[in-house]
C-alpha positions in Angstrom: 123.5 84.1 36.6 121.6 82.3 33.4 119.1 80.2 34.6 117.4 76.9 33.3 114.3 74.8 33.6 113.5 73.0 36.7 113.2 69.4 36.4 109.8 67.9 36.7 111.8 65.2 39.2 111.6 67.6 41.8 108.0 67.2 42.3 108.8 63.4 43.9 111.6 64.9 46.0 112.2 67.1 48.8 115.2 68.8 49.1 117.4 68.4 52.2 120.5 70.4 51.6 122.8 71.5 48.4 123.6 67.7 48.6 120.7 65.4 49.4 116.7 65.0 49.1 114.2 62.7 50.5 111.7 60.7 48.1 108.5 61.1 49.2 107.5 57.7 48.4 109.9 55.8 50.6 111.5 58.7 52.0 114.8 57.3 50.8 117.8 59.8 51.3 119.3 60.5 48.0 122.8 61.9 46.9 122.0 64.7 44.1 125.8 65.6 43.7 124.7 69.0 41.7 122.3 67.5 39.0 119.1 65.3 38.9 120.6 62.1 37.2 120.9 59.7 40.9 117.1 61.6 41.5 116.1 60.2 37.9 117.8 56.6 38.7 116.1 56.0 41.7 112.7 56.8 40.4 113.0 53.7 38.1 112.1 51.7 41.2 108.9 53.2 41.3 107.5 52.1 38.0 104.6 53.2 38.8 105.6 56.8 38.2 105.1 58.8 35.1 106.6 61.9 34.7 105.0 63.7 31.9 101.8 63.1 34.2 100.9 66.6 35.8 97.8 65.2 37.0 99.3 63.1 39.6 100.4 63.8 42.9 102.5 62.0 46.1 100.3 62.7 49.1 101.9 60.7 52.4 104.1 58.4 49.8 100.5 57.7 48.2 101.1 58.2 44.2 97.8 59.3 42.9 95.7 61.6 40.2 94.9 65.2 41.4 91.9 65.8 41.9 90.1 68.9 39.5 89.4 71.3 42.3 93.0 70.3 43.3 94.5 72.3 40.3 94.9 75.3 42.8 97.6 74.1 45.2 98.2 75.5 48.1 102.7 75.3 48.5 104.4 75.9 50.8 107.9 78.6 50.1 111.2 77.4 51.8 114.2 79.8 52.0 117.3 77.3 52.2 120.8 78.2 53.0 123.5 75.7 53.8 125.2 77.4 56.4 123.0 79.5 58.7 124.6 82.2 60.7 121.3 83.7 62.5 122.2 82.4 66.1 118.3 83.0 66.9 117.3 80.1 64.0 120.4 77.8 65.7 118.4 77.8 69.1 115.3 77.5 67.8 116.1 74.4 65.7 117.7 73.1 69.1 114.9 74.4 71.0 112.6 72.5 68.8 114.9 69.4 68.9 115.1 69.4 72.9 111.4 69.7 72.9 110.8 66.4 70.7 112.6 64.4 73.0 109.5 64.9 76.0 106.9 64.0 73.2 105.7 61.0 73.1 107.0 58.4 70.9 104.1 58.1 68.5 104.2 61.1 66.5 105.9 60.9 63.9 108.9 62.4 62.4 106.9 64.4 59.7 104.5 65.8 61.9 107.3 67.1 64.2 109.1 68.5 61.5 105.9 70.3 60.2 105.6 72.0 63.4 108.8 73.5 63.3 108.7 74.8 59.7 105.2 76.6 60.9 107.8 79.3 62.3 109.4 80.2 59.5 107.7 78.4 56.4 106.0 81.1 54.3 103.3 80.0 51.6 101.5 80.8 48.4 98.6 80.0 46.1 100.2 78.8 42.6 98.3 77.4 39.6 99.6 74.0 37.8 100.0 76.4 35.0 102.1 78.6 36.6 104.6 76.3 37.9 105.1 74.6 34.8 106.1 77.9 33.4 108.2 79.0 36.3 112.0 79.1 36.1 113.8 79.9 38.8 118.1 80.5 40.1 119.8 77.7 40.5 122.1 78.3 43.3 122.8 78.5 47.4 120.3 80.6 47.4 117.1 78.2 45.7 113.9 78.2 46.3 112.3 74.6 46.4 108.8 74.5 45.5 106.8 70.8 47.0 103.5 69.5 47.3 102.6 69.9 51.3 101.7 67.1 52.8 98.3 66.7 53.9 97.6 68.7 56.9 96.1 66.4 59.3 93.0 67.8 61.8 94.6 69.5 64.3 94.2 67.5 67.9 92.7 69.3 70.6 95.3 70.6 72.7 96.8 68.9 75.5 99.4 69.4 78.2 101.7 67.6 76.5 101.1 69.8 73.5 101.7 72.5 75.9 104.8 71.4 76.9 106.3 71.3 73.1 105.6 75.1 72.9 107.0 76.7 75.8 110.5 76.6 74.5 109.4 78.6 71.4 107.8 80.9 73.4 110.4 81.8 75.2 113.0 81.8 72.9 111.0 84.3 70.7 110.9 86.4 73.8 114.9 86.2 74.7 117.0 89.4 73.2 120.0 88.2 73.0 123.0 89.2 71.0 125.2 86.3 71.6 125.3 83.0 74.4 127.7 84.8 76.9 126.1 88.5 77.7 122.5 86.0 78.0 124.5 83.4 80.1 125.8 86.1 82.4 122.3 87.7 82.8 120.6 84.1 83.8 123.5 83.7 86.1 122.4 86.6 87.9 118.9 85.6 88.5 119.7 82.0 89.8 121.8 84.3 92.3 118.9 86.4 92.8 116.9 83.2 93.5 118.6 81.4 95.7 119.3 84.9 98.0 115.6 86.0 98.3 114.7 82.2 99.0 117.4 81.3 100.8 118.7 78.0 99.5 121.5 76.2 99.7 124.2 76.9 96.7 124.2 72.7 96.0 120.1 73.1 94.7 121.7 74.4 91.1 123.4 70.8 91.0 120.1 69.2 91.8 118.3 67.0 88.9 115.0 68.7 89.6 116.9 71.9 89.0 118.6 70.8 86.2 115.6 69.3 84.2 113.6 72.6 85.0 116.0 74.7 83.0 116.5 72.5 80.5 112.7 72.7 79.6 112.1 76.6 80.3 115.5 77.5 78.3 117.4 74.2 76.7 120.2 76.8 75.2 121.6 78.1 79.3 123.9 75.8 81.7 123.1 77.2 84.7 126.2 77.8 86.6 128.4 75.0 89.5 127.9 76.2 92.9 131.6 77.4 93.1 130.7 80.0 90.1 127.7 81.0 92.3 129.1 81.5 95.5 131.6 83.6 93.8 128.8 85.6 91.8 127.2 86.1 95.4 130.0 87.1 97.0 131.1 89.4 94.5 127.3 91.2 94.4 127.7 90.6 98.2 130.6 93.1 98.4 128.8 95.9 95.7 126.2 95.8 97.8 128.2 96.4 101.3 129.5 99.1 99.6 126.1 100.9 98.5 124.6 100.1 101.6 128.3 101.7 103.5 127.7 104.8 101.3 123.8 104.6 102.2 124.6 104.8 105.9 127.4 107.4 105.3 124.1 109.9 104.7 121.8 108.9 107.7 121.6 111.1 110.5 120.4 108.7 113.1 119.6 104.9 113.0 119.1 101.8 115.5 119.7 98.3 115.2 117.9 94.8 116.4 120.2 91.9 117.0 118.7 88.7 117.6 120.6 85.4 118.8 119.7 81.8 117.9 120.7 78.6 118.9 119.7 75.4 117.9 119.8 71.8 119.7 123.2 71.0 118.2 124.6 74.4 120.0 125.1 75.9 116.9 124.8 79.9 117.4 124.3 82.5 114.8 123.8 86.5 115.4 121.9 88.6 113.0 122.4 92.4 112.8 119.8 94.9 111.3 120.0 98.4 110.7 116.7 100.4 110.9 116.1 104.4 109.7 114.1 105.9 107.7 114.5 107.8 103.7 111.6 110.3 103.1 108.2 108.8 104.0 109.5 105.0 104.8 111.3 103.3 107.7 113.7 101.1 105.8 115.6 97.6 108.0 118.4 96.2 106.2 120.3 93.4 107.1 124.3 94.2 108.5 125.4 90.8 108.6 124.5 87.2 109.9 127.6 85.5 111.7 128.3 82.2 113.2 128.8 82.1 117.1 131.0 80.1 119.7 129.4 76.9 120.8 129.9 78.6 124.1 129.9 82.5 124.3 129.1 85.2 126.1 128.5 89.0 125.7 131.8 89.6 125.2 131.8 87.7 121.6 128.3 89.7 121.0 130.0 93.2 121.5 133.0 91.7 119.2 130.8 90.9 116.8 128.9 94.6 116.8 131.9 96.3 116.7 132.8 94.1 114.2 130.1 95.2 111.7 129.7 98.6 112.6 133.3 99.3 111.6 132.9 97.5 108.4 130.0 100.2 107.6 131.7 103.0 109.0 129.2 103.1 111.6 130.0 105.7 114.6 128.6 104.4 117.6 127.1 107.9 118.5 124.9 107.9 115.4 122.8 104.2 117.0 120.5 105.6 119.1 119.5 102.0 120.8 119.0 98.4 119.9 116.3 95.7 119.8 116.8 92.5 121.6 115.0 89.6 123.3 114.8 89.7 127.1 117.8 88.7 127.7 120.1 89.4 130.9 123.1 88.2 128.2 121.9 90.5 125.2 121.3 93.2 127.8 124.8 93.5 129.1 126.2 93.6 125.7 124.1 96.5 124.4 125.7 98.2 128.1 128.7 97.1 127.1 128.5 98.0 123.2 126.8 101.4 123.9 126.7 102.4 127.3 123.0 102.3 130.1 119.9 103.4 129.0 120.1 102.2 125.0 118.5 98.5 125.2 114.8 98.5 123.5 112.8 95.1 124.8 111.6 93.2 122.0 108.3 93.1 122.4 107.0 90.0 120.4 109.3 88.0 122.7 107.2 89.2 125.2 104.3 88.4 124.2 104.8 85.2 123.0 106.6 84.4 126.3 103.0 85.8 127.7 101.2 83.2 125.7 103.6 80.1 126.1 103.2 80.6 129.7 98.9 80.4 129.9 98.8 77.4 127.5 101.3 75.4 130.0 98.5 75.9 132.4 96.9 72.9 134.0 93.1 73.8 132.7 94.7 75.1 129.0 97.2 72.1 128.4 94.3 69.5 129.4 92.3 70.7 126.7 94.9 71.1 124.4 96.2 67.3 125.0 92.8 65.9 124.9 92.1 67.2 121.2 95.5 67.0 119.8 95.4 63.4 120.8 91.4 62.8 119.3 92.3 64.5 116.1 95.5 62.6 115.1 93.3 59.6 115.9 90.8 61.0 113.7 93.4 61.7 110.8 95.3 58.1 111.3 92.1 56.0 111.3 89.5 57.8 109.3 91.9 59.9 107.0 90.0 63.4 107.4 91.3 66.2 105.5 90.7 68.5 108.6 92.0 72.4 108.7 93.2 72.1 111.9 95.8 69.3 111.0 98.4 72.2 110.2 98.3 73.2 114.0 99.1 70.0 114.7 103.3 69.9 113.4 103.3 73.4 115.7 103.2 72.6 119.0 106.2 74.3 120.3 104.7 77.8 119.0 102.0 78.6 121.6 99.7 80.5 118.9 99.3 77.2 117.4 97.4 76.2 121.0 94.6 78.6 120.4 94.3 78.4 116.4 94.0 74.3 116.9 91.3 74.7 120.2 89.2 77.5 117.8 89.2 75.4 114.7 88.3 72.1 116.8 85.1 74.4 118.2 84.0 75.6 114.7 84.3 72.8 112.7 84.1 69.7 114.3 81.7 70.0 117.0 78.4 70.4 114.6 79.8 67.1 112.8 81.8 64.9 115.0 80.9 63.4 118.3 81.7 65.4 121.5 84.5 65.1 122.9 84.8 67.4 125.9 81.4 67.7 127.3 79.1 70.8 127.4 80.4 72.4 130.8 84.1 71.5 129.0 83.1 73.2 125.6 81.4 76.2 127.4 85.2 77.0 129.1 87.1 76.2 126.1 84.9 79.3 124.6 85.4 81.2 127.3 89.4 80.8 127.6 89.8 81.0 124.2 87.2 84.9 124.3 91.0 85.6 127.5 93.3 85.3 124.8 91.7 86.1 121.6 93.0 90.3 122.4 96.4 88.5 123.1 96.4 86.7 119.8 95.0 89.7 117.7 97.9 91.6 119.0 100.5 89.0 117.9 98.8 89.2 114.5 98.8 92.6 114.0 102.7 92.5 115.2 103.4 90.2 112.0 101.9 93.1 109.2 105.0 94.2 109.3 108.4 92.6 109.4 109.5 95.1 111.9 106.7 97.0 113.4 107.3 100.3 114.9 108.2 100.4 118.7 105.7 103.9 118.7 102.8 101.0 119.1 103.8 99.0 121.7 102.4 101.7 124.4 99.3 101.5 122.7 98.6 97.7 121.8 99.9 96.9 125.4 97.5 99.9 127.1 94.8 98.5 125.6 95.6 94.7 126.1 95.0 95.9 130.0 91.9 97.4 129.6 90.2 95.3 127.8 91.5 92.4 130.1 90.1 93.9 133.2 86.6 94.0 131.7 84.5 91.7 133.9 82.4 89.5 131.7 79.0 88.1 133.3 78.7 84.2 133.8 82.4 84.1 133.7 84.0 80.9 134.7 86.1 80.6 138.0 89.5 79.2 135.6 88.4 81.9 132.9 88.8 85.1 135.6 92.1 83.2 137.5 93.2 83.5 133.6 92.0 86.6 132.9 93.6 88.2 136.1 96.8 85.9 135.9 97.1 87.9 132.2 96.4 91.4 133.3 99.2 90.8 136.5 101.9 89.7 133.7 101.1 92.5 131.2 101.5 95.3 133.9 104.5 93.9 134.8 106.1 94.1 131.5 104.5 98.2 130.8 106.1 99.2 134.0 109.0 98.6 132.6 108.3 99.5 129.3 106.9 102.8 130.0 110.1 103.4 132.3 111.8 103.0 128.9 112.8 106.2 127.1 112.6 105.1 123.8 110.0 103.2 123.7 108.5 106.4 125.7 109.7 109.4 122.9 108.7 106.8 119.8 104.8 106.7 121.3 104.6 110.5 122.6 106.7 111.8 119.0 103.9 109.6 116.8 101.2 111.7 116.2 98.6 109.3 116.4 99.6 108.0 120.1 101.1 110.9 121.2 100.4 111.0 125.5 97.4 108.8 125.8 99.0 105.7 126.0 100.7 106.0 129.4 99.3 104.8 133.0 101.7 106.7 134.9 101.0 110.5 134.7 104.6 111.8 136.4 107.0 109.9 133.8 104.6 112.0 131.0 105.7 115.1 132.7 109.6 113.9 133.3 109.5 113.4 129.1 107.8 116.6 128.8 110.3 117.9 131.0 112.8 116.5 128.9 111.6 117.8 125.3 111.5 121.3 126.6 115.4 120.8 127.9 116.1 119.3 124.3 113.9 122.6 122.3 115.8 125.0 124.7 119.5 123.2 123.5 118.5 123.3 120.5 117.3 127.5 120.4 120.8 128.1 121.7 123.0 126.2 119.3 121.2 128.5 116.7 120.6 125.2 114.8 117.2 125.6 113.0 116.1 123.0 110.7 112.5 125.3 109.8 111.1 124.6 106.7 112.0 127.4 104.0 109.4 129.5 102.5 107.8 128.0 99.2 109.0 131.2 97.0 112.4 130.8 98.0 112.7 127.2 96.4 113.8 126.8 92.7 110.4 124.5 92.2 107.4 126.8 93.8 104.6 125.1 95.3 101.3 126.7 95.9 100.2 123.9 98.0 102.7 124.4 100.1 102.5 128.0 100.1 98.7 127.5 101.3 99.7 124.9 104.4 101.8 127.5 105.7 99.4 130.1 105.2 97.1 128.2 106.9 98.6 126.4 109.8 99.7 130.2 110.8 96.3 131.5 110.6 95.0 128.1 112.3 97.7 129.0 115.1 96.4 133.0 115.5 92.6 131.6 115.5 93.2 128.8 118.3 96.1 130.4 120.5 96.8 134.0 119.7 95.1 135.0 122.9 96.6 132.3 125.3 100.1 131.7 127.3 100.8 128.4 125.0 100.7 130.8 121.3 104.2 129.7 120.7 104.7 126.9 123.1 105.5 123.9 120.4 105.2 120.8 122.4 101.9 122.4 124.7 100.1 123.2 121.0 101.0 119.6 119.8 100.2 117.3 122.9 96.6 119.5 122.9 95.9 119.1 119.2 94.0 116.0 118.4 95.1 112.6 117.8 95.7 111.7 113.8 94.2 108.8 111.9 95.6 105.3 113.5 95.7 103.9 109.9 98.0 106.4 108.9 101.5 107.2 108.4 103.5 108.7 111.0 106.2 109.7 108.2 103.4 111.1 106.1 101.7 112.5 108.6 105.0 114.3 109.6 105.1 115.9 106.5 102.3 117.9 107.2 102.8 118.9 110.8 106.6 120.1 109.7 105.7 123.4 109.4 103.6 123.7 112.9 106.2 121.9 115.1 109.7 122.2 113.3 111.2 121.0 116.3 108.8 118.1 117.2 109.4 117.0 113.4 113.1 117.1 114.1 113.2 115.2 117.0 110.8 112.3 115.8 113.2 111.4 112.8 115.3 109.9 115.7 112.4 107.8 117.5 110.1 106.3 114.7 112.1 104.2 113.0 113.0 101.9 116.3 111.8 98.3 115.8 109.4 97.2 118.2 110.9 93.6 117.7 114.4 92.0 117.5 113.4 89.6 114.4 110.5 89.7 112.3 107.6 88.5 114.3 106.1 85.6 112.5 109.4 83.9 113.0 108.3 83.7 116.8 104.9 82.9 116.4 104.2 80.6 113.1 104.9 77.4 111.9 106.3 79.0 108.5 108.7 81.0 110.5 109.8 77.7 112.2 110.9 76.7 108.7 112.8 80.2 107.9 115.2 79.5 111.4 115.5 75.9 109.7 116.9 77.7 106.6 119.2 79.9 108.1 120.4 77.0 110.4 121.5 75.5 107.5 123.2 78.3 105.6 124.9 79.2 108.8 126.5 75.9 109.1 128.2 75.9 105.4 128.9 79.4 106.0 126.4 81.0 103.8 126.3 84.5 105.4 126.8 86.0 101.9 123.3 84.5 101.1 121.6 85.6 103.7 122.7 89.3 103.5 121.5 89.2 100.0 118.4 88.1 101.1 116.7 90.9 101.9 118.1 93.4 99.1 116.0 95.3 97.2 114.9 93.7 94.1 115.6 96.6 92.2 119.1 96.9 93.4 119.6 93.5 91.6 119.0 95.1 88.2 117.8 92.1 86.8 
């Protein structure tokens, strides 16, 4: 294409489009129509202007002469097409635009527009010599050479700065090879959102929402709450069917089901499923489902069988299940399985335990008496107090001791005494009664659902160290003490009676048979392992490890722990009656790490006790509680009911089966 001369007009203009450029004088818009004759016309009105002048310069619409050291500009390069087809530019000119609108009013037009070009503006040290010599294509494709405006100093950077550059950031960031496959894939994270946090579908309709994605990503609608709930139900249904297929493979599992009903008699059911894969015990959620305003264990066992059809779930592969104390939930596990398969949940128990010492005349004084003094405090003198959280918990009896032990730590060296000195001396000594109490609800909430092979142990050892006599104890601290120890013996008798509470402590190898008071039911269960080894001999069922060489993937490891536990065995028994008595050898070995694994520590006793190993895949993944435990005990768990209340009642149960799946099975 021949080329031609580029007018020295251009050096007043900047060029818009194929169509129009701005004067940088006035910044009057100006039709060029192909050519420079309107450019040339309009200049007129700037008489001050001479062309043939290469010493001057517009800086800012100021006309002056370039300084000397000026003769080695700095320019900036401008690629220019009229119609753009890269989609990433499109959104980052929107991008750019939507981010404007939250600055504030007194920049100027100029300065926003220079911030932009900074992504994609390229520049280059040029001579005056050289650009009157330059010739260059006329065409779609020009390139427009200007003076730059005058950089100003940059300001120091603010929050509001801040705010103008997220959008670029995270445009730069997106891979995206159109708006619909990156719509599709935000859709599944707002699903993914409001699952794990449980929220009500209506929050993506919200303004707080709204504005929120409109400043993180301008270019995505997030979708109505009808095209949500069908996203969730449709992931809802993929999932069922994994988690069916899952199941399909499991050799033995339990379940917890926990009941809930608010003041308004509104009911809900939740189901969980609990085994184990490898080295972890894994509880995922069957199903949460609305219940009669009035119901009965009839509606329960519906509701079970219900569920475990839909997951192909034969009853003779659910080995027992977790509820609260509950004559109600009792009958329906009789009913839904048959005797001697209902687990206690043993939170409930202890939090039942605790409820009923802090309604005690001596405990609720002292709790009343500083409640009462502290909201005073808060009202009058506005203290920012860390015992004000305790405060909006009353009805969760932890709350009692964490308000009395805060009020004793950090208020007593400051503020004036409330409770006298005799007063504070037994609020120290009640709260030294139930701190074992409240350590052991504690160490129930490390895991959602903590193993039921510990609640031997943690309840033993409540006892014990409950019938310690302390010296200089206080007459209301022993009636306490003892009223605690009568309770807790109450509830092992039972527990201990239980057979699967009993297998899950004896079959974890760091409990095994030390956690029991009564020695006869220890040898009824021993009784009943041998029974179970000696079925198991004559089905001709063996489930013994093969040898390392006979694996497509040799080990040597593993050919040295087999090596070794044999020649372990020959050393400590070879001589004696117990040589190949499995359960004798494993109740007289020591007791494992209490930090430990149980699975883990499985792993490595395989090869000793095939049999042992076999039988404690079916006991250690039982859930020592019905719910997760911080639900019972803590304000935050308070707020988690509150949630599902209110999903339950616009018949969200798709949401809250979601809300425990993996985040990897999301494949976000």
């Amino acid at each position: 294409m021949p080329t031609m001369s580029r007018s020295k007009i251009w050096k007043f203009y900047d060029k818009l489009d194929r169509n129009s450029a701005q004067c940088q004088l006035c910044e009057k818009v100006i039709k060029t129509c192909g050519n420079t004759s309107n450019l040339m016309k309009h200049m007129k009105t700037h008489p001050q202007i001479d062309l043939f002048d290469d010493d001057t310069v517009v800086e800012r619409g100021i006309y002056k002469r370039r300084e000397q050291d000026d003769k080695l500009r700095f320019r900036k390069v401008l690629p220019f097409k009229e119609e753009s087809s890269d989609f990433h530019s499109e959104l980052l000119f929107k991008a750019a635009k939507d981010a404007g609108s939250i600055i504030d009013q007194g920049m100027t037009k100029a300065t926003a527009e220079d911030h932009i070009s900074m992504q994609s503006v390229g520049y280059a040290w040029v001579t005056s010599e050289a650009t009157e010599s330059r010739t260059e294509t006329v065409g779609g494709e020009d390139i427009i050479e200007f003076e730059p405006k005058e950089e100003l100093d940059e300001p120091e950077k603010t929050p509001l700065h801040q705010i103008q550059t997220v959008p670029f950031a995270g445009l730069d960031n997106l891979k995206m090879d159109g708006p619909l496959s990156n719509r599709s894939s935000f859709h599944q994270d707002v699903a993914f959102f409001v699952c794990r946090d449980r929220q009500p579908l209506q929050i993506v309709q919200g303004e707080g929402f709204q504005h929120l994605v409109k400043v993180l990503c301008p270019t995505y609608k997030p979708p109505s709450a009808a095209e949500l709930e069908a996203i969730i139900s449709r992931e809802s249904e993929m999932r069922r069917s994994k988690l069916r297929q899952h199941l399909a493979a499991i050799s033995t599992l339990s379940l917890s089901c926990s009941v809930h009903t608010k003041a308004e008699s509104q009911s809900w059911m939740e189901l969980v499923a609990h085994f184990h894969e490898g080295r972890q015990r894994i509880s995922r959620t069957l199903s949460v489902m609305r219940l009669p305003d009035l119901f009965t264990s009839t509606e329960i066992v519906e509701r079970m069988d219900q569920v475990c059809q839909r997951f192909d779930i034969p009853k003779s592969k659910i080995c027992c299940v977790t509820t609260k104390s509950s004559q109600l939930l009792e009958d329906a596990v009789t009913t839904f399985l048959g005797a001697h398969h209902h687990v206690p949940c043993f939170a409930d128990q202890l939090n039942s335990l605790l409820a009923a010492v802090v309604q005690r005349p001596e405990i609720r004084d002292l709790r009343d008496r500083v409640r009462s003094y502290v909201q005073s405090t808060v009202e009058i003198e506005g203290h920012s107090l860390q015992i004000i959280p305790q405060l909006n918990s009353i009805h969760r009896p932890i709350s009692t001791y964490d308000m009395l032990d805060l009020y004793l730590k950090h208020t007593l060296v400051q503020e004036p005494l409330l409770l006298s000195r005799a007063e504070v001396d037994l609020c120290h000594q009640l709260l030294d009664v139930l701190r074992p109490l409240t350590s052991s609800m504690r160490e129930l909430t490390r895991a959602p659902y903590p193993a039921a092979s510990t609640v031997l142990p943690i309840a033993q050892t409540l006892i014990n160290e409950l019938k310690q006599e302390k010296s200089a104890e206080h007459k209301v601290a022993r009636e306490l003490r003892l009223f605690m120890v009568q309770q807790l013996e109450e509830n092992f008798e039972s527990m201990e009676s239980n057979v699967h509470l009993a297998m899950a402590s004896l079959l974890d190898p760091r409990f095994r048979n030390i956690p029991f008071q009564s020695g006869a039911l220890v040898a009824q269960y021993m009784t009943q392992l041998y029974d179970m080894m000696q079925a198991h001999l004559d089905s001709g069922d063996s489930d013994a490890v093969k040898d390392p060489e006979d694996r497509d993937d040799y080990d040597i490891w593993a050919a040295f722990k087999s090596f070794s536990h044999e020649k372990q065995r020959l050393v400590n028994g070879s001589n004696g009656p117990d040589a190949d008595d499995e359960i004798a050898r494993y109740f007289c070995a020591g007791m494992s790490t209490l930090r430990a694994d149980p699975f883990e520590l499985w792993e490595e006793l395989a090869e000793t006790y095939p049999f042992l190993h076999t039988e404690a895949q079916r006991y250690l993944h039982i859930p020592a509680t019905a719910e997760p435990a911080d639900r019972l005990f803590t304000a935050d768990g308070a707020a988690v009911m509150a949630q599902y209340a209110a999903l339950i009642e616009n018949n969200m149960e798709n949401v809250l089966f979601m809300a425990d799946v993996p985040t990897k099975e999301w494949q976000l």
